[in-house]
Each structure stands twice: as C-alpha cells, then as structure tokens.
C-alpha positions as CSV (number, residue, x, y, z in Angstrom):
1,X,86.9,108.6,15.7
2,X,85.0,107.9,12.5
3,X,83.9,110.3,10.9
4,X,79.7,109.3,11.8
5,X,80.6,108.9,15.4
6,X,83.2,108.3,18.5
7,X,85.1,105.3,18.0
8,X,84.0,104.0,21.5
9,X,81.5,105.0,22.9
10,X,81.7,103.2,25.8
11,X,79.8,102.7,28.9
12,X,79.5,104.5,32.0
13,X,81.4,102.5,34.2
14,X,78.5,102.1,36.2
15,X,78.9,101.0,39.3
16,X,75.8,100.2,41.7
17,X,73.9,102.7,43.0
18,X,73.0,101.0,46.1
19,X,76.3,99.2,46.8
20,X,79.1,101.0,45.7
21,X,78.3,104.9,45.5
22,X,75.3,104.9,47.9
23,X,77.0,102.3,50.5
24,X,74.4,101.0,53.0
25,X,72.0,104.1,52.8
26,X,68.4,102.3,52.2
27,X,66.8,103.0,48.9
28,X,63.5,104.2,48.5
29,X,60.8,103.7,45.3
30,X,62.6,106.7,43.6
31,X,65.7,105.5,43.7
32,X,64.3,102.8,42.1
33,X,63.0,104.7,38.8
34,X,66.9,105.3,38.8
35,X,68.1,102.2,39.1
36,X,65.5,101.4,35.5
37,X,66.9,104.3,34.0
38,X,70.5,102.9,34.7
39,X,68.8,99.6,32.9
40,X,67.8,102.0,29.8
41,X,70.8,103.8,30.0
42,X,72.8,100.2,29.1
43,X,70.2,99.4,25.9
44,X,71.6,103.0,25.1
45,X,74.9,101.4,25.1
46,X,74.4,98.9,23.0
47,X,72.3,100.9,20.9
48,X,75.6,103.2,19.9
49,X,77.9,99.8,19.5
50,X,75.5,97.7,17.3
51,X,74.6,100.9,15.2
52,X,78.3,102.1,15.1
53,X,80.0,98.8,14.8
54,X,77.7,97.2,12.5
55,X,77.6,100.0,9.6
56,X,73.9,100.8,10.3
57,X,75.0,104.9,10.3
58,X,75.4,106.6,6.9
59,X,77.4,109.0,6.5
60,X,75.7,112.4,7.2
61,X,78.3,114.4,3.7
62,X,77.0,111.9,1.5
63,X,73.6,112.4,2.0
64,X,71.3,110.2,4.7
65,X,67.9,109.4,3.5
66,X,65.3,107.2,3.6
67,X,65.8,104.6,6.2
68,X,68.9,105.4,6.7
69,X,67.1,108.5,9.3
70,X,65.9,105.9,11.5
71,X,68.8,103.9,12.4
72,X,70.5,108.0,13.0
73,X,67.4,108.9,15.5
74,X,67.9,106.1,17.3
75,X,71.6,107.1,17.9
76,X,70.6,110.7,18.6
77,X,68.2,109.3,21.3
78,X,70.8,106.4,22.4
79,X,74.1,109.4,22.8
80,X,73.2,110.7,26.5
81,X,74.3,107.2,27.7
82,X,77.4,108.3,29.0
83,X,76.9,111.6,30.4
84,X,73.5,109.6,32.5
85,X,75.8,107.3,34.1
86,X,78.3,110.2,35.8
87,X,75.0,112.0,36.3
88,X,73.7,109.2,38.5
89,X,77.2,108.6,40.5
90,X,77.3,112.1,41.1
91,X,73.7,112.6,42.2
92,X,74.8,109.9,44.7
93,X,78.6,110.1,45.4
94,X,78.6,113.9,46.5
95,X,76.4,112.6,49.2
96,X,78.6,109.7,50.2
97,X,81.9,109.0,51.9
98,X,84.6,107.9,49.8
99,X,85.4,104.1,50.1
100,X,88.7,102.4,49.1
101,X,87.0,99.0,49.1
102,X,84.8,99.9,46.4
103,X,86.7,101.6,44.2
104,X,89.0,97.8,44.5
105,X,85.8,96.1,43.9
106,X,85.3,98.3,40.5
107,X,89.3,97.9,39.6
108,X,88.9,94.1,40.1
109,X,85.6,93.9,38.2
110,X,87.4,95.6,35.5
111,X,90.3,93.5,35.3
112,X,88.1,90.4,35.8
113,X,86.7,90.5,32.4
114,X,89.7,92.0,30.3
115,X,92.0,89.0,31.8
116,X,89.2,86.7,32.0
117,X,88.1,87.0,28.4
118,X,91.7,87.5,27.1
119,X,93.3,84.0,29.1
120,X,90.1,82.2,27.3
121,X,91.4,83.3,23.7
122,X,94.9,82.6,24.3
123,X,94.0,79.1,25.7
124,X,91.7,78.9,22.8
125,X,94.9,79.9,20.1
126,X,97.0,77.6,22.1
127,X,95.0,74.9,22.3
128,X,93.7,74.8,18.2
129,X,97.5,76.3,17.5
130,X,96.9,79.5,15.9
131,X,99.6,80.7,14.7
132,X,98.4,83.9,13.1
133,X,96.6,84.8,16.1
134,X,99.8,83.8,18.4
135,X,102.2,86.1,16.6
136,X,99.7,88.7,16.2
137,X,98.5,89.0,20.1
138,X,101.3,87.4,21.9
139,X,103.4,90.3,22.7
140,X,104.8,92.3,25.7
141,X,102.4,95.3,24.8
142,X,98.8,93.1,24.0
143,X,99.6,90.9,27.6
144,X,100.2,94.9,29.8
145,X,97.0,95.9,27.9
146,X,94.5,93.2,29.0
147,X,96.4,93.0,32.8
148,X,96.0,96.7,33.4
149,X,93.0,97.9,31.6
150,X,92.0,100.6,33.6
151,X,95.9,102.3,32.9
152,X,95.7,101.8,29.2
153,X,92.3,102.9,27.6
154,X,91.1,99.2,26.8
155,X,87.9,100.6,28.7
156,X,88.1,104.1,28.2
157,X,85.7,105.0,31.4
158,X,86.4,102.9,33.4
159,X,89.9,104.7,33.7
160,X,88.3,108.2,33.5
161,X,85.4,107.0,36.4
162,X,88.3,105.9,38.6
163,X,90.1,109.2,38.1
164,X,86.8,111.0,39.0
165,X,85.9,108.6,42.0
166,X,89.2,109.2,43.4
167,X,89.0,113.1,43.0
168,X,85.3,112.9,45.2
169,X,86.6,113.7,48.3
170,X,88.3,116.7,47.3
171,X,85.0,117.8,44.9
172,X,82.5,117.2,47.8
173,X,84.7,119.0,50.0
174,X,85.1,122.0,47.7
175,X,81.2,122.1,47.2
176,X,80.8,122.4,51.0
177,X,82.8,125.3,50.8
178,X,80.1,127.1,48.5
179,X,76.9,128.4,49.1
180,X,73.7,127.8,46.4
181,X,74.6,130.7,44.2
182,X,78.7,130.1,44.1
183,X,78.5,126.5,43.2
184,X,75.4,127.3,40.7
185,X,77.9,130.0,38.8
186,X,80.2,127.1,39.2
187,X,78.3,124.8,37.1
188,X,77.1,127.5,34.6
189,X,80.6,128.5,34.2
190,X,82.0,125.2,33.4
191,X,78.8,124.0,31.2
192,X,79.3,127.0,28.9
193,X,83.3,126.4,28.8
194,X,82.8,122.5,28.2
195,X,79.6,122.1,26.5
196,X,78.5,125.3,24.9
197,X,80.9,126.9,23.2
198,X,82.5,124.1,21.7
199,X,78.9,123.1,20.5
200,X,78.6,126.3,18.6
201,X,82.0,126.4,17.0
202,X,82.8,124.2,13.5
203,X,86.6,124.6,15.0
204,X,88.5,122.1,16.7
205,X,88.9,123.7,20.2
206,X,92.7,123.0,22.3
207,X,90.3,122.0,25.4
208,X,87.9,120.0,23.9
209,X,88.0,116.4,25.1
210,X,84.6,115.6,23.5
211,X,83.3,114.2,26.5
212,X,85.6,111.3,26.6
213,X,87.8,112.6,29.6
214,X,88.6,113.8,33.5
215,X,87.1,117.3,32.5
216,X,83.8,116.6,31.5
217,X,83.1,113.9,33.7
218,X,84.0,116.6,37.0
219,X,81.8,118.5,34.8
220,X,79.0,116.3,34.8
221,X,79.6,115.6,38.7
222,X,79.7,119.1,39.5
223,X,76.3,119.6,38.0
224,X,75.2,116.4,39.5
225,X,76.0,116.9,42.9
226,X,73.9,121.1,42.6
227,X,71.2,119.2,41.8
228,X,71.7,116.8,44.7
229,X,71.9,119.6,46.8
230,X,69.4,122.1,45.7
231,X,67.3,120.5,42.7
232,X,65.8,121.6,39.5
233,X,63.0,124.3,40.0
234,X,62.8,125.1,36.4
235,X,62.7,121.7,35.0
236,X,60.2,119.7,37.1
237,X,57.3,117.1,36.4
238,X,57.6,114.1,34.0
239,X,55.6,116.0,31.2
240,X,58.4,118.5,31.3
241,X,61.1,116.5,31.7
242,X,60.0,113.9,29.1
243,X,59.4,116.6,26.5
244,X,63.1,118.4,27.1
245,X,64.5,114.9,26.3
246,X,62.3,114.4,23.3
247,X,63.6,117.7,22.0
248,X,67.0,117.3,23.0
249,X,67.3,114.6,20.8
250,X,65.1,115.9,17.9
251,X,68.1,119.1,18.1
252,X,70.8,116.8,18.2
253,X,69.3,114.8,15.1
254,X,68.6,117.9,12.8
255,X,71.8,119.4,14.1
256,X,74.0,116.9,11.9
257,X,72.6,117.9,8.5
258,X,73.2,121.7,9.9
259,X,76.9,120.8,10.9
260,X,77.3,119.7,7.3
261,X,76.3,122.7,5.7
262,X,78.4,124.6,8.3
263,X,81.6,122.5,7.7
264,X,81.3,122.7,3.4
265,X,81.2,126.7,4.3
266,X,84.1,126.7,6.2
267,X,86.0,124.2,4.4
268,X,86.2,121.1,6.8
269,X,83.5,118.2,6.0
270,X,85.4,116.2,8.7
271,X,85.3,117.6,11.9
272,X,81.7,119.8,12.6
273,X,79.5,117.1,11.8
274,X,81.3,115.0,14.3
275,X,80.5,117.9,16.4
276,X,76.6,116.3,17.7
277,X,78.4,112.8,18.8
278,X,80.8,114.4,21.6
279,X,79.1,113.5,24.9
280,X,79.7,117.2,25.8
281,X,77.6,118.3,22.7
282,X,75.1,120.9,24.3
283,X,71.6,119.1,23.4
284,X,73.6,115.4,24.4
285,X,73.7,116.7,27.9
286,X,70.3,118.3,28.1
287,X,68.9,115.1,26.8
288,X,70.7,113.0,29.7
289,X,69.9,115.7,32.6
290,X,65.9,116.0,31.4
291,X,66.3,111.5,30.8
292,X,67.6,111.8,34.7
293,X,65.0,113.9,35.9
294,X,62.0,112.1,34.4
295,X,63.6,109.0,35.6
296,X,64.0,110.3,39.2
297,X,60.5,111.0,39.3
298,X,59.4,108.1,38.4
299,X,57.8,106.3,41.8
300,X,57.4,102.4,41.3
301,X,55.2,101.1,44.2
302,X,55.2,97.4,43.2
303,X,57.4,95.1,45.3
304,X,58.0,92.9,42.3
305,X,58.8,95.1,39.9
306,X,61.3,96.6,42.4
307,X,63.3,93.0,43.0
308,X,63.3,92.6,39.5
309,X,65.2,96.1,39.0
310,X,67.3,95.6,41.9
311,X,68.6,92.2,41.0
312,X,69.4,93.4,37.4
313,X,71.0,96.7,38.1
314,X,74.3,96.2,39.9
315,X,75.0,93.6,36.5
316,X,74.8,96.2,34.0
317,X,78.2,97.2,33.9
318,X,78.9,93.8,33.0
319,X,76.9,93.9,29.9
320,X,79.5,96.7,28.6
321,X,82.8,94.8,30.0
322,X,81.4,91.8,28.0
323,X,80.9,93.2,24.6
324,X,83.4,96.1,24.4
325,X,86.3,93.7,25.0
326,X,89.1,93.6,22.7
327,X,88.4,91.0,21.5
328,X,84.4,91.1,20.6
329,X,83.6,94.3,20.0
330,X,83.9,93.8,16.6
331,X,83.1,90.1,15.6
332,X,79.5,90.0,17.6
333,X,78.0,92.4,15.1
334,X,79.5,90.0,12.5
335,X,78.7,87.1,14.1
336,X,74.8,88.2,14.3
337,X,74.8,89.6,10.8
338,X,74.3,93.1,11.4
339,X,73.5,95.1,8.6
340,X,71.3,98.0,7.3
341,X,71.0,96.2,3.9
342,X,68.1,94.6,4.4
343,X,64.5,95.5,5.4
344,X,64.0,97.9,8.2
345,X,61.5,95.5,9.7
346,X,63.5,92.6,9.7
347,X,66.5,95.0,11.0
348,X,64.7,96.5,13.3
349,X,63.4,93.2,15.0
350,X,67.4,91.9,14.6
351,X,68.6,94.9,16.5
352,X,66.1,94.3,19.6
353,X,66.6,90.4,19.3
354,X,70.2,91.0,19.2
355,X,70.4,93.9,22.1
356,X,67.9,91.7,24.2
357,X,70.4,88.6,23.9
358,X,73.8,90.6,25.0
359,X,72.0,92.4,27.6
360,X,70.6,89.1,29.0
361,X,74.2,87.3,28.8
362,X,76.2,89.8,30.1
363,X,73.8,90.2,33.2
364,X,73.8,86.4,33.8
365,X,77.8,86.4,33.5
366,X,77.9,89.6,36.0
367,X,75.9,88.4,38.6
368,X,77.8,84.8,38.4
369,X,80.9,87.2,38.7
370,X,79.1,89.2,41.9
371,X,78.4,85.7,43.1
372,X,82.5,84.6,43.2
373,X,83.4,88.2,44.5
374,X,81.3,87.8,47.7
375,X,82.3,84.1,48.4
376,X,86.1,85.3,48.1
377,X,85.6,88.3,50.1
378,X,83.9,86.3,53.1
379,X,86.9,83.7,52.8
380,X,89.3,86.9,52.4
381,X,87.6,88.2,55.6
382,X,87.7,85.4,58.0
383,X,91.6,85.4,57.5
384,X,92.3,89.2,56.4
385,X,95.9,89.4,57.7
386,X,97.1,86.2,56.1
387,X,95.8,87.3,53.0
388,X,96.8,90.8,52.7
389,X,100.3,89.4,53.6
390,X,99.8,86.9,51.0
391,X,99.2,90.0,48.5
392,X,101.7,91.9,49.6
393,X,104.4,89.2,49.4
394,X,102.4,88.2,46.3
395,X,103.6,92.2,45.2
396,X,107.2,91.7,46.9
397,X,107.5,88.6,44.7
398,X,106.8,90.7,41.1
399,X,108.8,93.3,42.4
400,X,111.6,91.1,42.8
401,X,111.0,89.4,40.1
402,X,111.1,92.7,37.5
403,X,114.3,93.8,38.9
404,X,115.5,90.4,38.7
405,X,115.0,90.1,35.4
406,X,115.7,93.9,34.5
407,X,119.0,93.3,36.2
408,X,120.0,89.8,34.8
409,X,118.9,90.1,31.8
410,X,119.4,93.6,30.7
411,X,121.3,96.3,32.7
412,X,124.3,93.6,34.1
413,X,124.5,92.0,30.9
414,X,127.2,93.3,29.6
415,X,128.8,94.7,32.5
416,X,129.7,91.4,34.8
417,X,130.8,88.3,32.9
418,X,129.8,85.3,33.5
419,X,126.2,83.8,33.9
420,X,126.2,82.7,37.7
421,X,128.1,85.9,38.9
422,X,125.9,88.2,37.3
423,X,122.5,86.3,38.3
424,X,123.9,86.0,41.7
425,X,124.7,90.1,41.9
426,X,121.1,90.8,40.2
427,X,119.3,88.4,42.5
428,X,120.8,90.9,45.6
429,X,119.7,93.7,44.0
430,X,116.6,92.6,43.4
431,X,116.2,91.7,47.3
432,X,117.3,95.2,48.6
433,X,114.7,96.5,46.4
434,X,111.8,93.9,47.8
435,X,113.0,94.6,51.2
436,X,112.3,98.0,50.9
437,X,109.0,97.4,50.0
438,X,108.1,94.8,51.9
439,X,108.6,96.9,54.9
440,X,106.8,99.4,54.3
441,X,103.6,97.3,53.1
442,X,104.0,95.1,56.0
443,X,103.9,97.5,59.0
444,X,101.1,99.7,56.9
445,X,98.4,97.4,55.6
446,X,99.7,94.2,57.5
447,X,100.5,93.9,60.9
448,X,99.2,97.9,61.2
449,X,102.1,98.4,63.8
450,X,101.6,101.5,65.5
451,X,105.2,102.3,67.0
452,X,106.0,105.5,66.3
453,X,109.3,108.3,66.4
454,X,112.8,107.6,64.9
455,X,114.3,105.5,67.3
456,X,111.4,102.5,67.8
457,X,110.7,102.6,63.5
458,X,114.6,101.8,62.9
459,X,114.6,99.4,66.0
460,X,111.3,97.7,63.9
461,X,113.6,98.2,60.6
462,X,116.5,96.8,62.1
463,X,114.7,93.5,62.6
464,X,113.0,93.1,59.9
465,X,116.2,93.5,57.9
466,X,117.6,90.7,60.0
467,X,114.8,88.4,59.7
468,X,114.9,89.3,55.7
469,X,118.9,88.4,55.9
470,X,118.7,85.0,57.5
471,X,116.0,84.3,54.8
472,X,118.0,85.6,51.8
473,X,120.5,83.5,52.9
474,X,118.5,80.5,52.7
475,X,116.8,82.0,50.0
476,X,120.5,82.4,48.4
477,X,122.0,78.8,49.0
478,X,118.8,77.2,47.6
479,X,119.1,79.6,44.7
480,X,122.7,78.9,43.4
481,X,122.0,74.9,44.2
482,X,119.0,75.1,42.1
483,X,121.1,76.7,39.1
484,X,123.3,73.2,38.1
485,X,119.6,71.4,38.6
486,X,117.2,74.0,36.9
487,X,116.5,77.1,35.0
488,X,116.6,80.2,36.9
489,X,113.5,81.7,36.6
490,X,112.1,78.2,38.0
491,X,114.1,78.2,40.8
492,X,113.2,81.8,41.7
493,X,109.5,81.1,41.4
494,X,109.9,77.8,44.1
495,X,112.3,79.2,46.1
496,X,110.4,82.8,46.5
497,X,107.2,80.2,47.9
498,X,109.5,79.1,50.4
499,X,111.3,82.6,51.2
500,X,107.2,84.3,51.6
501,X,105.9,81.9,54.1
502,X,109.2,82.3,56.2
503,X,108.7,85.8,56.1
504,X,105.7,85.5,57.3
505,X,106.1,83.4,60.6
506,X,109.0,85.9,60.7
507,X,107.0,88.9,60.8
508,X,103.9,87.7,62.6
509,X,106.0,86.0,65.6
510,X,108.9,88.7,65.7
511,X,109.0,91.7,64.1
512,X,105.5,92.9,64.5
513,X,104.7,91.2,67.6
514,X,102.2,93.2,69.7
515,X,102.6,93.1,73.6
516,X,100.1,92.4,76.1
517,X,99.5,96.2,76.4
518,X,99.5,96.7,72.8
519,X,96.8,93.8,72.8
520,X,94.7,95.5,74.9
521,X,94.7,98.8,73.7
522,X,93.4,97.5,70.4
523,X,90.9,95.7,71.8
C-alpha cells in the first residue's frame, strides 16, 4: 500500500444482479436504477486505477494544492466503489438461494481472463523471442498465479467475494434466526468494531483488514441484507440520500489533511493519512450505503433506457478483469500518457476519454466472453454426463499426473535405481492415487449412483477397481513399450487418452449400470 492509497483497489467482483445473485426473480424499474449504479460504481473503479496508477495523487505530507485537490476529490468521491458492490450482492443474495453453478460461472469468468490474457503474452514472448520477459515470467510460481487466480490474490475480490458467497447460506440462515432489533445490534456492533473505531484511531489496529478482506465484506453483507429486510427509515428520499453522499465524501476529502496533522503529533506520517483510503474508513461506507440508497430509488420508466442498462450491466466485471490484470495494470496508464503534469483541462478530458475507452472495451470483450459461456454451456448440457466424466477424468489425469511426476522425479529418485524401475513403481503409485479419486467423483457427480450401506458400496468398489486393473494393465504394457520409442511424459499424455475413454465405456456399461427399476424410479 502506497503511502496516497491501497495498492489495489480493485473491483467488486460484481457479478450480475439479475443472473447470478438474483437467479430468475424478474426485475422491476428499481432494480434497474441499481443495475446504473453498478455501471457508476465501475467508472469509480477506474477512477481509483487511472488516478493511483498514473501518479495523478500527491502526496497529502508534502503538501496537496492547487490542482492537485481535484484529481484527490475525485478519489474521495470514486473510494465507496468497493464497499457498493458487496452492498448490492448482499441486498440481493440474503434473499436468494445459494447456487453452485454460479458461483462456477464467477470462478471460470475469473480464470477466463487471467489465463486468457496471460497465454496471449507468453505466445507473444515466444513468438518475437523475448528473452527477458521469458526468464522473467516463465516460472513454476508466475504459471500457478495466472491458473488459479482466485487462490493467489491476482484479483484480490474476487477471492474474498467467493469466500463471502460461499459463507451465504450459513449468513442468511443465521439472520433468520434474529428478530429486527437482534440483527440491527448485530450490524451496529460490527460497524463500530470494523469501521468506527479504527477510523478514529492514528494506530494500526491487530483486526484491521482495511476493507480488503472476509471481515468487512460479511460486514457489509450483514448490513446489506437489514436493509433488505427492514430498510432505511432514517435515510430516505433522493434529496437525503444524495446529500449524505455528497458529505460523505466532502469528510473523507478534508479528513486527509486532518490525518496529517494527527500522524506528525503522534509521530507516524505513514500510516493515519492512509487511514481515509481503507474501504472500511467510516465516511467510505456512508458514502456507498447513502450512493446505494439514492440509486435504489431511482425509478427509470423508459423501455430503452432499461435495455441499454441491462445489456451493459452483467459486463462490468469484465471491465476490471481486463485492466487489473498482471500484466496491464500498469502499462495502460503509460500507454495513454497519463499524467497530472499538464493542464487540468486537457487532463481532465484525457481521464474521461481514457475511462470511456477501457469501459467500452472491456464491455465488448465481456459480453463476447458471456456469448462463448452460454454456447458451451448448451453443448455441455445436451451431453452433461459425458462431459462431467470428461472433467473428472480430465482431474484423474492431473492428479496422476502430479504424483507421477512428484514420484519419478523427486521422492523415488534416489531411493530405486534405475530409470525404467523407478518410472514403472511411480507410475503405480500414481494409479492407486487416481483410482481413489476417480471413484469417488464418478459415483458422486457422474453416474450419481444411489446404492447405499457397506456391503453394495464395496460390491460397486470392488468393480470399479477391476475394471481400473484390466485398464492399468493395458494402460501399463503400452506405457513401458512407449519408453524405448518415446519420452515418458509423452507417452503418459497418449496413453492416459486411451486409458479415460476405456474407463468410461467401463463405467457407463458396468460399474454404474442402472437396472430397469433403478430406471424407473428416476424417471
């Protein structure tokens, strides 16, 4: 973290409102004033990256003046981003039954454009044979980071939003629990530990997260999901609610010049003027809730307008995956020249030019994206056990693969001699270890086989071990014959194609084979 703001501050891992925390439930002219505001909220976004990541933001000990204010209000105004986005979910998702399949779609999205975008740069390096960049990037750590980055940070919310989704169910089902005035003391109790006393201390506080993590975002939901349930009596109307905004970020502007004062008298210049960033900063959450409210008010009539907001909203999260990858977050404000030394009306009219032009691209390249994902979900559909025993065997195959490798290549290495023996010994282990899981992903998420008590599971086991012998065997014959032609990761990549669809005609025509009765009851 720098010390003008959050090093990320990245987006709300929004997902759509309509499809993936609302589900089917029809959406009324309301809901679309949040949808806009979930547009806005995205503009925010970009707001915080272009004025962070593009030096526009002075630092606040060395004295901001002159234009330097501007570029600082519109930060002040752009830092409820965040805490809108997990406002909205939970407004939404303490309303609405968990659902696996979307929180796949989100993971998938996710990966989608770390991969994507990484693959394209590698090909690029490859291609035009950059060295630096090869040696640089191409490395065991870089590769896990773009494959799994929900696990690793690369997009910060996005791994703190999946956290949160999965908790839901046990959140809603808490809040059921309570009656208006519990949950209310609830969300007063947690605001004032979260938000408000670390926004009065200059200290650095052992719970603090600054907004960035699980905490704050149950937080947020919490809050969310009271007003959901019982509303806002003291802040209605759009007058009021656009004035508590307008305030809120007036407070969270002056508060920085305050905070600097506040750390020279207590001897730390670094951390309390840091203090009006954090997402849980008291006046940063007012100035979402009162941006939520106005925005929930808001009742757009026209048909147009509505289509317009609808087709644009589930792409904003795209926007964010786009521009906060690795790999751009820092060069587009280069490539675009941003800069604060130069006029503040030619800077000005840079910054909306430039936020117009990543908003636009990263909504075109998102709803391209949305396009694929439905076409391979209706293909996925119309053969859904095929293809869930293609992923699982997919999943057996890695598996087998790591402890193949982990085996043959580092624990056996210096324990069996010679190079056949020990790749033959690793290559077993490596199959009791798929079998195992192949098993157990096969009868649950599979062929969904429904026997049931000791005796009739091991009976099921006991044949599907078989069937996975006879195939090792082949599996083990064509393995050892491939060694004197080729190398042996080759072999056990064409051979494990072989040994999956076997498996499969296996396990389809034998093992899980449903009887007549067993037909029936499902139907």
């Amino acid at each position: 973290m720098s010390l003008n703001k959050k090093e990320t501050v990245n987006i709300p891992e929004s997902t759509n409102v309509s499809e993936q925390l609302q589900g089917k439930n029809r959406i009324s002219s309301r809901d679309a004033g949040v949808e806009l505001l979930r547009i806005v909220a995205m503009f925010m976004v970009i707001t915080l990256h272009y004025m962070d990541k593009g030096g526009m933001l002075a630092d606040w000990n060395a004295g901001v003046k002159g234009t330097a204010n501007i570029y600082w209000l519109l930060e002040s105004a752009a830092l409820c981003c965040v805490n809108v986005y997990v406002i909205i979910s939970g407004y939404y998702a303490s309303r609405s039954r968990f659902s696996v399949r979307k929180l796949i779609i989100l993971w998938m999205q996710v990966l989608v454009y770390s991969a994507g975008i990484a693959t394209i740069f590698y090909g690029i390096a490859f291609i035009t044979g950059d060295e630096v960049f090869k040696i640089q990037w191409l490395n065991l750590y870089n590769l896990q980071f773009f494959v799994l980055p929900v696990s690793n940070g690369h997009y910060w919310f996005a791994g703190t939003f999946i956290m949160l989704y999965i908790l839901t169910p046990l959140l809603n089902a808490s809040m059921d629990k309570l009656d208006k005035k519990t949950l209310g003391i609830v969300v007063l109790l947690m605001l004032g530990i979260f938000s408000a006393a670390k926004s009065m201390l200059p200290y650095v506080l052992p719970m603090d997260d600054k907004g960035n993590g699980l905490v704050w975002f149950v937080t947020l939901y919490v809050t969310a999901a009271y007003i959901g349930r019982y509303g806002m009596s003291f802040i209605k109307g759009k007058a009021v609610t656009a004035a508590c905004y307008v305030l809120s970020v007036i407070s969270v502007f002056i508060s920085y010049p305050i905070f600097v004062s506040i750390g020279k008298y207590v001897g730390d210049e670094v951390y309390p003027v840091q203090i009006p960033s954090a997402y849980n900063y008291i006046f940063v959450f007012t100035a979402a809730l009162s941006l939520f409210l106005f925005f929930k008010e808001i009742d757009i009539k026209n048909a147009f307008i509505k289509k317009v907001i609808f087709a644009i909203s589930p792409c904003v999260f795209g926007v964010y995956l786009l521009h906060e990858h690795l790999f751009l977050r820092y060069e587009w404000p280069k490539f675009f020249g941003v800069s604060a030394d130069e006029n503040l009306g030619y800077a000005l009219l840079r910054f909306v030019g430039v936020s117009v032009l990543i908003f636009t691209a990263g909504v075109v390249l998102d709803r391209i994206r949305i396009i694929v994902f439905d076409i391979c979900e209706k293909i996925y559909l119309s053969k859904k056990e095929v293809f869930d025993y293609l992923i699982t065997g997919g999943l057996t195959t890695v598996l087998n693969w790591v402890v193949y490798i982990v085996c043959a290549h580092a624990v056996l290495l210096y324990l069996v001699p010679g190079d056949k023996l020990r790749e033959s010994i690793a290559n077993f282990i490596a199959w009791v270890a798929a079998v195992i899981f192949a098993y157990v992903t096969n009868r649950i998420f599979v062929f969904h086989s429904d026997k049931t008590g000791f005796g009739p599971i091991m009976k099921e086991f006991a044949a599907f071990v078989s069937a996975r012998v006879i195939s090792f065997v082949i599996e083990q014959i064509l393995f050892v014959a491939a060694l004197y032609v080729i190398d042996d990761i080759v072999a056990k990549l064409l051979i494990g194609i072989i040994v999956v669809i076997l498996n499969y005609v296996f396990s389809k025509l034998w093992i899980f084979k449903k009887t007549p009765e067993e037909k029936k009851d499902v139907q």
